[in-house]
N, C-alpha and C positions, 0 to 999 in steps of 0.2 A: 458326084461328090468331089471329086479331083478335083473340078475344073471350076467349083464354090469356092475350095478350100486357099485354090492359085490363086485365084481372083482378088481374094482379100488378102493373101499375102503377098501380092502385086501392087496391090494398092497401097498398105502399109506400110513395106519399105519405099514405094515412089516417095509416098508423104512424106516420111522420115528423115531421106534423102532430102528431099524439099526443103523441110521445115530446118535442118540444119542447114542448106548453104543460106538458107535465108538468114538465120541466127547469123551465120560471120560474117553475113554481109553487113552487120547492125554491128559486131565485136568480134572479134576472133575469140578463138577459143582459149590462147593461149592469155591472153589479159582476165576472161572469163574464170580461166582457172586460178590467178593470181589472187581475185577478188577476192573469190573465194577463200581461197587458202591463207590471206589476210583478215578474213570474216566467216571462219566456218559456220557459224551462225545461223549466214544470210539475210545477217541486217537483225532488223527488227520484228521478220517478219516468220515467225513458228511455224507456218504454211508449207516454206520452203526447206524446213526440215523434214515433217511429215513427208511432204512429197517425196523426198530422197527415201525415205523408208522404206516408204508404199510401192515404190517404184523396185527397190534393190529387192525387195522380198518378192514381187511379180519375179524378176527377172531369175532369182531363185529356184521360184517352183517350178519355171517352164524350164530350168536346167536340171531338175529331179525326172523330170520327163524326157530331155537328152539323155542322161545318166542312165537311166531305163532304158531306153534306146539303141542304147549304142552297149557296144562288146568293147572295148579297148579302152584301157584309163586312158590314156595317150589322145583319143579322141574326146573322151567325159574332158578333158584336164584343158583341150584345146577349146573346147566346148563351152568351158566354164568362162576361161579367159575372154573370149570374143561376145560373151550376153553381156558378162560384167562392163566390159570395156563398148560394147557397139549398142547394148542393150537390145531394144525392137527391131533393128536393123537385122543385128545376126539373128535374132530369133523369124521374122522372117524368111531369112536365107534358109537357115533350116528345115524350116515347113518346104518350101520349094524344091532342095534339096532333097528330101524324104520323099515328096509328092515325083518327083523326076524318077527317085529309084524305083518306085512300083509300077506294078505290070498291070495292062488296061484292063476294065472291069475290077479293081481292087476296089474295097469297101473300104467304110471308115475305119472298121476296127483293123484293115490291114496296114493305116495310115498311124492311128493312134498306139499299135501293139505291136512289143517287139514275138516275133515270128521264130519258133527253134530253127534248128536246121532240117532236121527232118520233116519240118512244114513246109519248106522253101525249096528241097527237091520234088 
């Protein structure tokens, strides 16, 4: 189970990683971000609005599930900031992170579930 869960979230941040230096290598981000912010829009084309939806509401859920996760606003708040801002990337990080913290032989549900305390001694 672990080592499914790694895999694909190894793979996803590689790609992500990837698929953004490739993006600046074609435009920087910060001209990217100008365009936009001169065409919130994104032109003519509605696709590119859904897509923004589609996307921030994924990125959403999977932070209702850190939120879950985690015991500290402080970490929920830091949490929030870096899906919003890094999207797939930190949510990757996290899975990985999560997957590092658990102890060998953990199941999914020890992966997917937050654990009281007196589970964990």
């Amino acid at each position: 189970m672990k080592a499914g869960i790694a895999a694909f979230a190894v793979a996803a941040l590689a790609a992500l990683i990837g698929v953004s230096i490739w993006a600046t290598g074609h435009q920087s981000i910060v001209p990217a971000i100008a365009d936009l912010s001169a065409n919130p829009a994104g032109g003519n084309n509605p696709w590119f609005v859904a897509t923004l939806f589609d996307a921030y509401f994924a990125f959403l859920w999977f932070w209702l599930w850190i939120a879950y996760k985690e015991t500290s606003w402080i970490a929920r708040g830091a949490w929030l900031v870096a899906v919003l801002l890094l999207g797939n990337m930190a949510m990757a990080a996290y899975a990985l992170i999560t997957l590092v913290r658990l102890p060998a032989g953990a199941t999914i549900e020890d992966f997917l579930l937050r654990r009281s305390r007196a589970l964990k001694n």
